[in-house]
C-alpha angles and dihedrals in degrees: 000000000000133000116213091269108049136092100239126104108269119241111295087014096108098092124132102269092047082047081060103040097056089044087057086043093055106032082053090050091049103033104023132250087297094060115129130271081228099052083051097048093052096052100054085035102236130112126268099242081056085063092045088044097053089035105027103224130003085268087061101041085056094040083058098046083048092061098044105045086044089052083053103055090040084059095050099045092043085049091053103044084043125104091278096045099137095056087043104051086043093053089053091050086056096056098031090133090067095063086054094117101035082062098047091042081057097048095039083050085054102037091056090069134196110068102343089058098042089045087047103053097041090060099047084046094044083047095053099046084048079056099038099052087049088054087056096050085052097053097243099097125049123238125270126226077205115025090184101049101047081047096059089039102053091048091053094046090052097043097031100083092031085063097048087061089056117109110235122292095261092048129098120240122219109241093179090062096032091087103059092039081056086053101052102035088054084053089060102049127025087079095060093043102040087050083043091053091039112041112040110246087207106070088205148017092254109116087034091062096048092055093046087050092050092051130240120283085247092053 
């Protein structure tokens, strides 16, 4: 059974369609977005024409992982940025090595290029602005002179140097050793982040200032 913050299927969550959905999850974060229906069906041990039947075609059964890993993602940020921010960021840092596939499903999504990528990552960016603005409204997150673009930059900051550690995209990844490399990898740096977030690197406006007064590139 799953709390709220974990990676694991909800109660009653374990029908058919979610045993294929997390296959899908997992066999794309192992083998990338171009792995085989096949590959899929065997791992959730169910044959490919189940997985047409419930979605219909290969495009529906990813449209569907999209929407799932990106509502997620959208639960756990919302949860985090939430009243009770501080017990719930630390639960999920407790329990980093359950999101292991969702991470590798995102990066594998980024790492395929051309429109998947470029799909992908407008709707996680579009997702967190909607978030983030919420997070505003409710007093945890400061305003933004560009709610988009922090937006954008923030996601590709986030997901830039996961991606790097990827093996190619015709290489498999290796999903029994991902979770402690996410651990890891989450040790090392939610410290320097969450300072970074916190506390301005920057001790004054300066810089910003100059560069309002030049004028953006855009202007």
């Amino acid at each position: 059974m799953r709390s709220a913050t974990d990676g694991e299927p909800v109660p009653g969550d374990l029908t058919a369609r979610a045993r294929i959905r997390d296959a899908a999850i997992a066999c794309v974060a192992r083998n990338g977005v171009a792995v085989p229906l096949r590959t899929i069906a065997a791992e959730c041990g169910v044959s490919a024409s189940l997985i047409v039947h419930h979605f219909g075609s290969r495009a529906g059964l990813r449209d569907h992982c999209d929407n799932y890993v990106l509502e997620r993602i959208h639960t756990l940020k919302v949860a985090a940025l939430g009243p009770a921010g501080a017990h719930v960021l630390r639960e999920q840092i407790d329990h980093i090595e359950a999101y292991a596939s969702l991470v590798g499903y995102v990066l594998r999504s980024l790492q395929a290029g051309g429109p998947i990528a470029t799909g992908f990552l407008d709707r996680l960016v579009a997702d967190t602005e909607n978030y983030l603005a919420d997070a505003v409204t409710a007093g945890t997150v400061t305003p933004s002179l560009d709610p988009a673009g922090r937006a954008r930059a923030l996601v590709e900051l986030a997901v830039g140097a996961l991606v790097l550690q990827l093996p190619g995209p015709g290489e498999p990844l290796d999903l029994d050793t991902l979770p402690a490399w996410l651990r890891a990898y989450t040790d090392r740096m939610t410290l320097p982040l969450l300072e970074l977030y916190t506390r301005p690197l920057l001790t004054d406006s300066t810089l910003l200032d100059g560069y309002l007064t030049a004028g953006t590139p855009s202007t």
